[in-house]
C-alpha positions as CSV (number, residue, x, y, z in Angstrom):
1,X,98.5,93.4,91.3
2,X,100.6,96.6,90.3
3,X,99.0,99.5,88.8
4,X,101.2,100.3,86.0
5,X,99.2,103.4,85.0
6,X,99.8,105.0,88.6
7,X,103.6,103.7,88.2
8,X,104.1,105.3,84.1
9,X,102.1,108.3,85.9
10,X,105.1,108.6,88.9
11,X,107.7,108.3,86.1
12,X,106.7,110.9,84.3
13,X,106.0,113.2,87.5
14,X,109.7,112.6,88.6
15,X,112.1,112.0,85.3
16,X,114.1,108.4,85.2
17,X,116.7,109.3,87.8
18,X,114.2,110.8,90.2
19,X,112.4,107.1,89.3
20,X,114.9,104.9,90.3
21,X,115.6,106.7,93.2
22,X,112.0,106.9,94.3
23,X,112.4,102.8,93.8
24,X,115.3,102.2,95.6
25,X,114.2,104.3,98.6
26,X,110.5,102.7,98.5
27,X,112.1,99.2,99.0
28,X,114.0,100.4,101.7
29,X,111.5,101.4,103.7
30,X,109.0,99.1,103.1
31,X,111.7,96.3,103.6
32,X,112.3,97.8,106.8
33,X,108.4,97.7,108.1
34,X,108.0,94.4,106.4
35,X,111.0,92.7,108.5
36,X,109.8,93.6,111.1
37,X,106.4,91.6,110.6
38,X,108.5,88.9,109.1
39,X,110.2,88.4,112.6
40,X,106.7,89.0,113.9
41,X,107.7,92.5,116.2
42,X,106.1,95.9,115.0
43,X,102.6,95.1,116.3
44,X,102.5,97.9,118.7
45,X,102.5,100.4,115.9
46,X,100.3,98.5,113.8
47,X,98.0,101.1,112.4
48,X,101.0,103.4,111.6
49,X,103.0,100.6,110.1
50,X,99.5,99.8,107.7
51,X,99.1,103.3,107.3
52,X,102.9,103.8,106.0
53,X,102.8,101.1,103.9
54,X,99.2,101.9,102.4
55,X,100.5,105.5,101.2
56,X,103.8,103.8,99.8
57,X,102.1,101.6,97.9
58,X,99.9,103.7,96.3
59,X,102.5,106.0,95.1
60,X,104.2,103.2,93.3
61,X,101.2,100.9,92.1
62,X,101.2,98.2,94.3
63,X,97.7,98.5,94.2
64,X,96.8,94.7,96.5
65,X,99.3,95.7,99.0
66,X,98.0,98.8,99.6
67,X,94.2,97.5,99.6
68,X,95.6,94.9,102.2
69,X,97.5,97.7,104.4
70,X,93.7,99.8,104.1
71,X,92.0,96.9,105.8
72,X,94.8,95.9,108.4
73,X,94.9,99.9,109.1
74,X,91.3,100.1,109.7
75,X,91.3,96.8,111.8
76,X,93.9,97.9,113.9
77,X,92.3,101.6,114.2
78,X,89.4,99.9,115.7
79,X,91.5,97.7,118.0
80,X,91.4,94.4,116.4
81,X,94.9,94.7,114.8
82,X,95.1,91.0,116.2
83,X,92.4,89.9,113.1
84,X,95.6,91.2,110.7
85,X,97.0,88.6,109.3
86,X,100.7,89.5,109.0
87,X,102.1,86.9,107.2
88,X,99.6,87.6,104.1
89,X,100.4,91.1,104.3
90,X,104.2,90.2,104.0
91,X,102.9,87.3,101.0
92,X,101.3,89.9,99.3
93,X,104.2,92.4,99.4
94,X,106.7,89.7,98.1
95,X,104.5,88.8,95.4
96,X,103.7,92.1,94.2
97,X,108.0,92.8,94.6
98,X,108.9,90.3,92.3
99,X,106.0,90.9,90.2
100,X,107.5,94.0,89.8
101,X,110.8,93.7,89.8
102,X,110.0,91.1,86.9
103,X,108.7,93.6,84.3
104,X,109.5,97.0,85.2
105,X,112.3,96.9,82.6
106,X,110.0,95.6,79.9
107,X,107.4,98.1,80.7
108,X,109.7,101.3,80.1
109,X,111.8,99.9,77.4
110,X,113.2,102.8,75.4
């Protein structure tokens, strides 16, 4: 679910602070896109919401969101964004959050 490589690989591009920051604004923004989806608005951007959250992802190892977001980007660039299935797009995002959220601490214990 998370690429943890790709996430130790941002770490070390950035420092710690520039790490947590680069967290902190990630959830932000993907929060935002995602509520949107959540309350079921946002579909006339479609393919620049997936394409957003696509790049995001990959910079921070959410590596099944950001195959998800590749196919609903592709889907809606070929005008059947209404064969996205938002709800497991949010699913996936929430799982691959806490999944996260759960061991990120573990995984750069000093």
């Amino acid at each position: 679910m998370i690429d943890w490589k790709r996430v130790a690989e941002l770490r070390d591009e950035v420092g710690e602070d520039g790490f947590d920051e680069i967290i902190e604004l990630f959830l932000e923004e993907v929060e935002s896109i995602i509520d949107l989806f959540r309350d079921e608005t946002g579909v006339d951007q479609l393919e620049a919401h997936m394409h957003f959250l696509k790049g995001s992802a990959l910079n921070l190892g959410f590596q099944n969101f950001a195959d998800l977001c590749q196919n609903g980007e592709i889907l809606a660039e070929q005008g059947q964004g209404d064969e996205i299935d938002l709800r497991a797009v949010v699913e996936c995002y929430d799982l691959s959050r806490a999944d996260f959220m759960a061991q990120i601490a573990q995984k750069f214990a000093a």
